[in-house]
N, C-alpha and C positions, 0 to 999 in steps of 0.2 A: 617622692613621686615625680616623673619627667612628664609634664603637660605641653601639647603642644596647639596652638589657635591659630591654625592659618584664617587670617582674615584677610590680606588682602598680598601685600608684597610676597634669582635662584639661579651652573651648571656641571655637571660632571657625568663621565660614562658610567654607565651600566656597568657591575662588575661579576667576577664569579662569587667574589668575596660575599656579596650581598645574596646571592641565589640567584641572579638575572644576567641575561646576558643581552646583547643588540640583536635585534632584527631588523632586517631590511625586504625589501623587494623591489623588484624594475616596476616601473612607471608601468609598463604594458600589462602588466600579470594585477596589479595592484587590482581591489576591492572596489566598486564606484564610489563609495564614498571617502576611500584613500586621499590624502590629501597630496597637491601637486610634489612637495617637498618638505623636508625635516632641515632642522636645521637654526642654527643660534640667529637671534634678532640682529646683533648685534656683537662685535667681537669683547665687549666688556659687558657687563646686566648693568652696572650704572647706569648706562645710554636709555635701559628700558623702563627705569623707573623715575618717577614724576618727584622732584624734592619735596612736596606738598605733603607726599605719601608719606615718606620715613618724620614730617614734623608731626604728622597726624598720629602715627604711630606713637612716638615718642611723650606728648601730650597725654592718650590714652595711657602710657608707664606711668608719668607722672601724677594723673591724677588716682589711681591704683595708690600708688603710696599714700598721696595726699588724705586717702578715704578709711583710711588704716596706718598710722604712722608706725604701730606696732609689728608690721609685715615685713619680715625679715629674709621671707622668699627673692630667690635672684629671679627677675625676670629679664629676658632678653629679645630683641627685636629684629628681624633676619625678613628683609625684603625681599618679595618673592610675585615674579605677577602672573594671573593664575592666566591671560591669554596667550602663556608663550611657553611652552612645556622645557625648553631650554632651560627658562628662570626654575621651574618645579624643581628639575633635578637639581640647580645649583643652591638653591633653599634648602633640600635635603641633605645634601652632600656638609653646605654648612650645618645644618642643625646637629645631625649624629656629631660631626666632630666637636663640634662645644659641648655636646651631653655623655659621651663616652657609649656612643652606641645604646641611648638609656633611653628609652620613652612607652608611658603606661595609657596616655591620653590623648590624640589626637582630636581635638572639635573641629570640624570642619564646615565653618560658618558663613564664610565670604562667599557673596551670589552678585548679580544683576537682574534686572526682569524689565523684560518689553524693550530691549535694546532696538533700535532701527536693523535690521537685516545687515549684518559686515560677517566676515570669515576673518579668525585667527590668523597670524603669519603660520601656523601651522597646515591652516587650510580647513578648521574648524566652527561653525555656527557658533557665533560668540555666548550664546545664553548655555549650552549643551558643554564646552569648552572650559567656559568660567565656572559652573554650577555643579558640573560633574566629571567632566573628563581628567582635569587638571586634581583633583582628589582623587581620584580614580588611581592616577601615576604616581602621587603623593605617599599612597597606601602600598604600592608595589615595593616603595624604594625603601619606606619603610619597616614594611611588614616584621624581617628578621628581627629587630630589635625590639618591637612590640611583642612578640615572641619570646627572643630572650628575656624580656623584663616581668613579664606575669610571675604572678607568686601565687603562692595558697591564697592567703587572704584580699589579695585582690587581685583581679584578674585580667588583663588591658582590654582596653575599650575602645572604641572608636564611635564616635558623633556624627552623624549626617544632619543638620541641620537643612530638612527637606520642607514643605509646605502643603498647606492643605490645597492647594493650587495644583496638586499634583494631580487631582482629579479635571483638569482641563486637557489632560494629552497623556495618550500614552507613548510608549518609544516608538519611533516612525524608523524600526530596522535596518528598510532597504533606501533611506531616506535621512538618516539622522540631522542634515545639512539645510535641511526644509529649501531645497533646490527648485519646488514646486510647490508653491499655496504657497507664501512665508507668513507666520500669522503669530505676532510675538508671543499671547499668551498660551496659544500651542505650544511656542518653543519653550517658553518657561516651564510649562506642564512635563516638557518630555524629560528638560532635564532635573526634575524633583522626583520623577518617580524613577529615573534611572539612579538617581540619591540614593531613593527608598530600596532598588534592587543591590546598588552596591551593600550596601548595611545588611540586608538579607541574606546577600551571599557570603558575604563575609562569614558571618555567623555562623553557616551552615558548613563552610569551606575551613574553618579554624577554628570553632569554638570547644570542640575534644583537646585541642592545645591550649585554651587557656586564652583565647581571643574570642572577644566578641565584639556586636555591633547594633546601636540603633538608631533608628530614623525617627526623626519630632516636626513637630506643628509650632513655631515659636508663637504664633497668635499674628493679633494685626495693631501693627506697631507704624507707627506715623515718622517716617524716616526719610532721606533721601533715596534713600533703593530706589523711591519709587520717580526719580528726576524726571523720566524719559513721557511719563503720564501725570505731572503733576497737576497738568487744565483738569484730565478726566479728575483725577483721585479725590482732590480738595473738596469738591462739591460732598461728594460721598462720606465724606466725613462728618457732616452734619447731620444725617438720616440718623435718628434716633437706636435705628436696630442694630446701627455701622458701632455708631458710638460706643454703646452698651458694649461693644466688643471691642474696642479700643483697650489696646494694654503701655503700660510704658518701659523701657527699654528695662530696667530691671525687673518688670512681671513679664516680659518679656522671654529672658534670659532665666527664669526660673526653671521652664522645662528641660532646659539644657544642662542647667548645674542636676536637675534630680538626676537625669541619667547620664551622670557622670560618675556623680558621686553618691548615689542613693544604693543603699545596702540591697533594697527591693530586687535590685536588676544584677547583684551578684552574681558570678557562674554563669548568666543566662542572656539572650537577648534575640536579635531577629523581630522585634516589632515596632509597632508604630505610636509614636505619643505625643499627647498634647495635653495641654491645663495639668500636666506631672498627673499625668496615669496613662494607661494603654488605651489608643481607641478604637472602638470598634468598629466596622461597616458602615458608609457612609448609607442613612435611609430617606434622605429628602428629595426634593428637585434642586440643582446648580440655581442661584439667582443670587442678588445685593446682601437679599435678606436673608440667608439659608443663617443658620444657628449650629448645624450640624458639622464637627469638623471631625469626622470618621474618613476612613480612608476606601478607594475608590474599589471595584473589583478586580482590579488587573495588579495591587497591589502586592498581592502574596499569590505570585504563578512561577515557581521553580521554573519551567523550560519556558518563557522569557526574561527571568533572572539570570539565567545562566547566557542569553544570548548578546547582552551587551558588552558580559566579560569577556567572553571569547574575542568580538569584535575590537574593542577597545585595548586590549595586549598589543593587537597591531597597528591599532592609530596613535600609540602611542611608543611601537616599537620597541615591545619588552614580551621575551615568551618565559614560559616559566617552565622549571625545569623539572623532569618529574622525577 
């Protein structure tokens, strides 16, 4: 089985070979939310990535062995930074060539939240960008070989590690860029439940092939993610109802491994999960204290699932062929 865990660290063109081809458009014709320009950071991706990244990486390999000496799986480590859609396609383009066009598993796990308001060199709202535009393109470039790799008995999959946070914003359409109001946990909201639409669509768009997709609630886990609010968040961790729902990175990481690898979600997928089972409707009021982590009403609506693919093919300059 070829797994793949973009967590955080990519370029090459678009081809026919893959099903995709480049699109472009003039500046003037362009969508409002188009961004100014496309275009590499930098003429090598080493210049884009932080050395800090690949020891941190590297560290995570090591202690994977160290945790299982018996683990005779090759894992490999392909820097990739998800605010620069240049680096995506060069993470891709690496990854298929070391796997031979192989991969059953994509989790796509790496996020930010409550970023201070910056745009991508893409010209992208960094939280919408990092969280889901950048898997968005991820999944295009991939797609074919997810495809080719499904078998009978297991069928490929793909992870959206989205949030119950998704219930703070829906997608802002005509607005994705939050150009007007910037309000970070909007922006985190919009890009979780644009998660939860990718995973959906997916499913709905390839699962007769033998692809499928789902979205999860990892819980509330006491990590850096949350750097940019750590005055707020620290207090709130005391509050006994916060607590009580405090998870640690591997009960964490449980609802992600069941729907990877849980027989339950064989053949099947398009929904939303958390504590490793499907949840349903969220029924309480939003607050500290809420206990309820069901998903929002605008969760499961085909004609706004279908509008951020549309959109996003060309903010990330890829049409698909029919």
């Amino acid at each position: 089985m070829a797994v793949l865990l973009p967590s955080a660290l990519s370029t090459t063109k678009t081809s026919k070979a893959n099903g995709l081809t480049k699109l472009s458009w003039s500046q003037a014709a362009a969508p409002s939310w188009a961004p100014r320009q496309h275009g590499p950071c930098t003429p090598r991706l080493q210049r884009c990535i932080s050395p800090s990244v690949t020891v941190k990486g590297q560290k995570v390999i090591d202690d994977i062995f160290k945790s299982d000496p018996t683990n005779e799986a090759p894992i490999h480590m392909i820097a990739m930074a998800l605010d620069d859609l240049t680096s995506v396609h060069q993470g891709a383009e690496i990854y298929l060539k070391q796997s031979g066009n192989k991969l059953n598993l994509p989790v796509c796990n790496a996020g930010v939240i409550t970023t201070p308001y910056a745009l991508t060199r893409n010209g992208y709202e960094t939280q919408f960008a990092t969280n889901y535009l950048s898997h968005f393109l991820l999944f295009q470039l991939l797609e074919p070989a997810l495809l080719a790799s499904s078998i009978a008995s297991y069928h490929s999959r793909v992870i959206m590690v989205a949030s119950e946070s998704h219930r703070m914003g829906e997608v802002r359409f005509q607005d994705y860029n939050f150009t007007e109001g910037y309000h970070p946990m909007k922006a985190y909201g919009q890009s979780k439940t644009a998660a939860i639409y990718l995973a959906n669509t997916i499913d709905r768009r390839f699962g007769a092939q033998g692809l499928h997709a789902l979205s999860l609630h990892p819980g509330a886990i006491r990590s850096n993610l949350t750097a940019h609010v750590r005055k707020l968040a620290e207090p709130l961790w005391e509050i006994p109802a916060v607590k009580a729902r405090e998870k640690t990175a591997a009960q964490g990481a449980a609802t992600t491994v069941y729907a990877a690898v849980s027989q339950e979600w064989e053949g099947k997928g398009g929904r939303y999960l958390s504590n490793c089972m499907e949840m349903g409707p969220f029924q309480g009021e939003e607050g500290i204290l809420v206990m309820d982590e069901g998903y929002a009403p605008w969760a499961y609506d085909e004609e706004k699932e279908d509008m951020p693919w549309a959109n996003s093919l060309e903010m990330v300059a890829i049409v698909e062929e029919s």
